[in-house]
C-alpha positions as a Markdown table, in Angstrom:
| # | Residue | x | y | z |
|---|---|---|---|---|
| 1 | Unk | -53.6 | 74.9 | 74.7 |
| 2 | Unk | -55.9 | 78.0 | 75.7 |
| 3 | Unk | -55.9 | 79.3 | 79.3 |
| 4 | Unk | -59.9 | 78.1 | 79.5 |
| 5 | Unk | -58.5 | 74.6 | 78.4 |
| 6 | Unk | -55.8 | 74.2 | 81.0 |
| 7 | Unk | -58.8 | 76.0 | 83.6 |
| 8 | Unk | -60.6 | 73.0 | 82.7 |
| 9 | Unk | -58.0 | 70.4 | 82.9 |
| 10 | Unk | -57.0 | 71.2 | 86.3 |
| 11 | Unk | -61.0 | 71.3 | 87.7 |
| 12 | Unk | -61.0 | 68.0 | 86.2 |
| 13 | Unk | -57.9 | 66.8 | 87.7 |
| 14 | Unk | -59.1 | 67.8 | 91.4 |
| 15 | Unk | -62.4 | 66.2 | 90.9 |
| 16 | Unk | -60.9 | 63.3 | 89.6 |
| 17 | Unk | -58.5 | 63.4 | 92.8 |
| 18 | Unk | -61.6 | 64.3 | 95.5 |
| 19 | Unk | -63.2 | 60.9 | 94.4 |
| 20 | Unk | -60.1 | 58.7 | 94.4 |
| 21 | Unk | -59.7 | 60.2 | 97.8 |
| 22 | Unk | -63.3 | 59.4 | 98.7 |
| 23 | Unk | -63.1 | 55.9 | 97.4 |
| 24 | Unk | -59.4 | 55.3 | 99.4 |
| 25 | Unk | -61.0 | 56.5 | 102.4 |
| 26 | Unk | -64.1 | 54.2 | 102.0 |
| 27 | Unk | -61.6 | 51.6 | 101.4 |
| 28 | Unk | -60.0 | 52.3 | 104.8 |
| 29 | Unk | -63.4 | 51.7 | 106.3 |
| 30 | Unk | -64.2 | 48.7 | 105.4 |
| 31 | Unk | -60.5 | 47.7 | 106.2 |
| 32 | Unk | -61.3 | 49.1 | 109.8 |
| 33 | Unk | -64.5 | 47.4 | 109.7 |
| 34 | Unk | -62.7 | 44.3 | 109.0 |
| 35 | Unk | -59.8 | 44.2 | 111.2 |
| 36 | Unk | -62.5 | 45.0 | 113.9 |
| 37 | Unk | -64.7 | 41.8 | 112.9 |
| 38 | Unk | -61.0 | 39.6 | 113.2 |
| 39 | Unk | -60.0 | 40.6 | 116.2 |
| 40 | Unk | -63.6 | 39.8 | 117.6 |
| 41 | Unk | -63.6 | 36.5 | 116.6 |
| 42 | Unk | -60.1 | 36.2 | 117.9 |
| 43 | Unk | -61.2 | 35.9 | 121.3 |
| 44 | Unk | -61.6 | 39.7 | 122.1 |
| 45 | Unk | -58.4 | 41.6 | 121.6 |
| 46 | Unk | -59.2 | 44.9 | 124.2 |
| 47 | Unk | -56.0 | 46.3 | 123.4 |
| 48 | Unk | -56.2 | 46.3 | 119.7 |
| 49 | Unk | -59.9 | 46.5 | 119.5 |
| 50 | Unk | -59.7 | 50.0 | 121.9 |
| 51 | Unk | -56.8 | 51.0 | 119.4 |
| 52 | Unk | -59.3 | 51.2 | 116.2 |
| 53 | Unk | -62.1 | 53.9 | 118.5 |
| 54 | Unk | -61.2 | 57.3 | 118.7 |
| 55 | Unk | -61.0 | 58.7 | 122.4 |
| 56 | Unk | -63.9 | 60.2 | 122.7 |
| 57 | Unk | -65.6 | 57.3 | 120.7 |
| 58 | Unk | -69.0 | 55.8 | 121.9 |
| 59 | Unk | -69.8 | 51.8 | 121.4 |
| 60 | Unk | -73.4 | 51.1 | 122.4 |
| 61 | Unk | -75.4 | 47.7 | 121.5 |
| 62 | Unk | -78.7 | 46.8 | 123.7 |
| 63 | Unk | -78.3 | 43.9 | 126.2 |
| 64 | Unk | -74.9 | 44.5 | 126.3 |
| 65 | Unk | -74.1 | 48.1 | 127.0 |
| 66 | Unk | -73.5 | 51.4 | 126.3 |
| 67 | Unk | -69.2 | 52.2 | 126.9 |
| 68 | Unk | -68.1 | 55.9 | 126.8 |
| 69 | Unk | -64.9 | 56.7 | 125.7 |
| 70 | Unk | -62.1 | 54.5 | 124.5 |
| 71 | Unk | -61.3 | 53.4 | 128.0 |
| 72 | Unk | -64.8 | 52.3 | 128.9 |
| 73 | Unk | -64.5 | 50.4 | 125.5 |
| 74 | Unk | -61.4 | 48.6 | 126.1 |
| 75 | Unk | -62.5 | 47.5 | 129.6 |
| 76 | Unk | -66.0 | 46.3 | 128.2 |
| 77 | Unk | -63.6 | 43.9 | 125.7 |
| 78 | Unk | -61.4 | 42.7 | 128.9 |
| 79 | Unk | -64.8 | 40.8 | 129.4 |
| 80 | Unk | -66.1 | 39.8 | 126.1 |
| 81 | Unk | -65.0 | 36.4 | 125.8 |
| 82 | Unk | -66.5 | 35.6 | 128.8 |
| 83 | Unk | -70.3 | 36.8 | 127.2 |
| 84 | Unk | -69.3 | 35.2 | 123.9 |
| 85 | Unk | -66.4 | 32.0 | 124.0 |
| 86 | Unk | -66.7 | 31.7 | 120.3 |
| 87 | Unk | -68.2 | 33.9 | 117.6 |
| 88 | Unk | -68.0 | 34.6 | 113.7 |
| 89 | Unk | -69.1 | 38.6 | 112.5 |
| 90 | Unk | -70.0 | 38.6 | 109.3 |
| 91 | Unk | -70.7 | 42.8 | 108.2 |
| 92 | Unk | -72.6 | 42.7 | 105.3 |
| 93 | Unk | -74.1 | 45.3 | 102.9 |
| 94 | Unk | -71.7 | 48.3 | 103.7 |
| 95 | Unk | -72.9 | 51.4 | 102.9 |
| 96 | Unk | -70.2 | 54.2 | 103.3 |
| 97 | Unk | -70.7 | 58.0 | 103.4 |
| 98 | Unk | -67.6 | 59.8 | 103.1 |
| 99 | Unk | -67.3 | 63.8 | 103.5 |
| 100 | Unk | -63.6 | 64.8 | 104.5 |
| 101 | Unk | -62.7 | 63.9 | 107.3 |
| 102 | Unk | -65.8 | 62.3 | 109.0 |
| 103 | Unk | -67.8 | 59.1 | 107.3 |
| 104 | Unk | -70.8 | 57.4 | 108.6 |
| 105 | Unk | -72.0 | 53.8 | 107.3 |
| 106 | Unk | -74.7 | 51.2 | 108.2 |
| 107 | Unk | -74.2 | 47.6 | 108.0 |
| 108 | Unk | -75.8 | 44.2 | 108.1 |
| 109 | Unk | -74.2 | 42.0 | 111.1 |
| 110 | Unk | -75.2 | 38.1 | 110.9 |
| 111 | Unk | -73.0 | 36.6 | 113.8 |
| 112 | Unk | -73.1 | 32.7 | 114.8 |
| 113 | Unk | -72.4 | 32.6 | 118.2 |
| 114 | Unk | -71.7 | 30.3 | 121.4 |
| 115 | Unk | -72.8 | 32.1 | 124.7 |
| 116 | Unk | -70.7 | 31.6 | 126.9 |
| 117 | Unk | -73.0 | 31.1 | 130.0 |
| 118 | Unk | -74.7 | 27.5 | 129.5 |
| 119 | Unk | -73.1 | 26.9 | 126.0 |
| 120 | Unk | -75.3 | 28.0 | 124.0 |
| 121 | Unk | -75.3 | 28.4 | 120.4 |
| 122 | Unk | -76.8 | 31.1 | 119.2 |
| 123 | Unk | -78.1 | 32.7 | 116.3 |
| 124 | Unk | -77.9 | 37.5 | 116.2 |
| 125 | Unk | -78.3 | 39.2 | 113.4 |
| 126 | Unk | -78.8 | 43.3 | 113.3 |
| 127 | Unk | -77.8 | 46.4 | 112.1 |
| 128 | Unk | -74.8 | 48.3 | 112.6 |
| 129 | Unk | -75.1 | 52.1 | 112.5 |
| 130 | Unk | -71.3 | 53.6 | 112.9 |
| 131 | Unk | -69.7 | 56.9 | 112.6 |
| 132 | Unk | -66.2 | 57.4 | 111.5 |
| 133 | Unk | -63.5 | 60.4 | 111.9 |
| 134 | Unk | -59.9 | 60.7 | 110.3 |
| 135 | Unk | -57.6 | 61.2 | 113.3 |
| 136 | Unk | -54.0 | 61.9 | 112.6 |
| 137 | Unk | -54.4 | 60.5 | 109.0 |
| 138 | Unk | -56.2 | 57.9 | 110.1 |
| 139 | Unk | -59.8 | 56.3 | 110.1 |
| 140 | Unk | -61.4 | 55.5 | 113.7 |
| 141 | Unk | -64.7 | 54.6 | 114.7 |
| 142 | Unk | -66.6 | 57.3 | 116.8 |
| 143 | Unk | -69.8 | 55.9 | 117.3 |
| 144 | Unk | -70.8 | 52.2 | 117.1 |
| 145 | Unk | -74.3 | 51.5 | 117.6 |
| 146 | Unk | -76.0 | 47.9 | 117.0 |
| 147 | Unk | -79.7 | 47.6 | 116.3 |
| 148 | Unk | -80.6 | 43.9 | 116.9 |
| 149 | Unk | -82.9 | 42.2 | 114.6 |
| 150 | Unk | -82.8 | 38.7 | 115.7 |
| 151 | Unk | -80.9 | 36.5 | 119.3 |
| 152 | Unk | -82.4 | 33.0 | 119.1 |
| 153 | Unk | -80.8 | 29.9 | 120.3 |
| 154 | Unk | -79.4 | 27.8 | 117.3 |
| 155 | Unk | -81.5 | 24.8 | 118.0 |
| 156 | Unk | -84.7 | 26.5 | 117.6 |
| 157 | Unk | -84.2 | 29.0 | 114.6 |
| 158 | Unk | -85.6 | 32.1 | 113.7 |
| 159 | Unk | -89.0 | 31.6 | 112.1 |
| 160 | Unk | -91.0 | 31.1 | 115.6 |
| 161 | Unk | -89.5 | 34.0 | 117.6 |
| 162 | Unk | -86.6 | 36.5 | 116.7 |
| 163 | Unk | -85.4 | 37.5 | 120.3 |
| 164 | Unk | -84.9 | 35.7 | 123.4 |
């Protein structure tokens, strides 16, 4: 084997490597994405839910807030249960963007849901626009940001009016 051969072979071998990396760390996103959903629907974790945003980490959805900072995010969560006493997130349609250390996705939320305050089933739907950054080896959100498409009670459906 030539030098221009072997040259070759190892450009190869680091491409090949920079995309199984890229495709590991998307994995790890939709992982985080996931565990996030779960502990949701498990009646509001705010310990473990805090745990998955980086310190410094925004969560903003209209209606419900905008938190600052993984604190402000955790204390948000202490109350959750009491906005929503039962809820399903289904994230749908993930589209990651990895570049080193830092990722960004956007991603379909359709999320039965019983409000808490009169019972009420409800139908939301939206978009999730997130941002992502590898802290200590390890993939954390750093922004969350929910654009609602649709809040209407279950009874009544979608097709007369989207929001409440």
């Amino acid at each position: 084997m030539g030098g221009s051969e072997t040259g070759f072979d190892l450009a190869r071998l680091q491409h090949i490597e920079t995309r199984l990396q890229a495709l590991e760390d998307a994995e790890a996103i939709r992982n985080l994405k996931a565990r996030y959903a779960a502990l949701c629907d498990d009646n509001y974790n705010a310990d473990q839910i805090a745990a998955l945003f980086a310190e410094d980490a925004t969560w903003d959805s209209p209606g419900l807030g905008r938190f600052e900072g993984r604190e402000a995010i955790r204390g948000f969560f202490r109350t959750a249960a009491d906005i929503f006493s039962f809820a399903i997130h289904y994230s749908l349609n993930g589209q990651i963007y990895v570049d080193n250390d830092s990722a960004r996705a956007q991603w379909y939320l359709f999320m039965p849901c019983t409000v808490a305050e009169g019972n009420r089933a409800m139908w939301r739907a939206g978009v999730d626009h997130e941002r992502y950054r590898r802290v200590d080896g390890t993939w954390l959100f750093s922004e969350k940001r929910s654009q609602p498409l649709m809040n209407v009670p279950f009874k009544d459906g979608w097709a007369r009016r989207r929001f409440v």
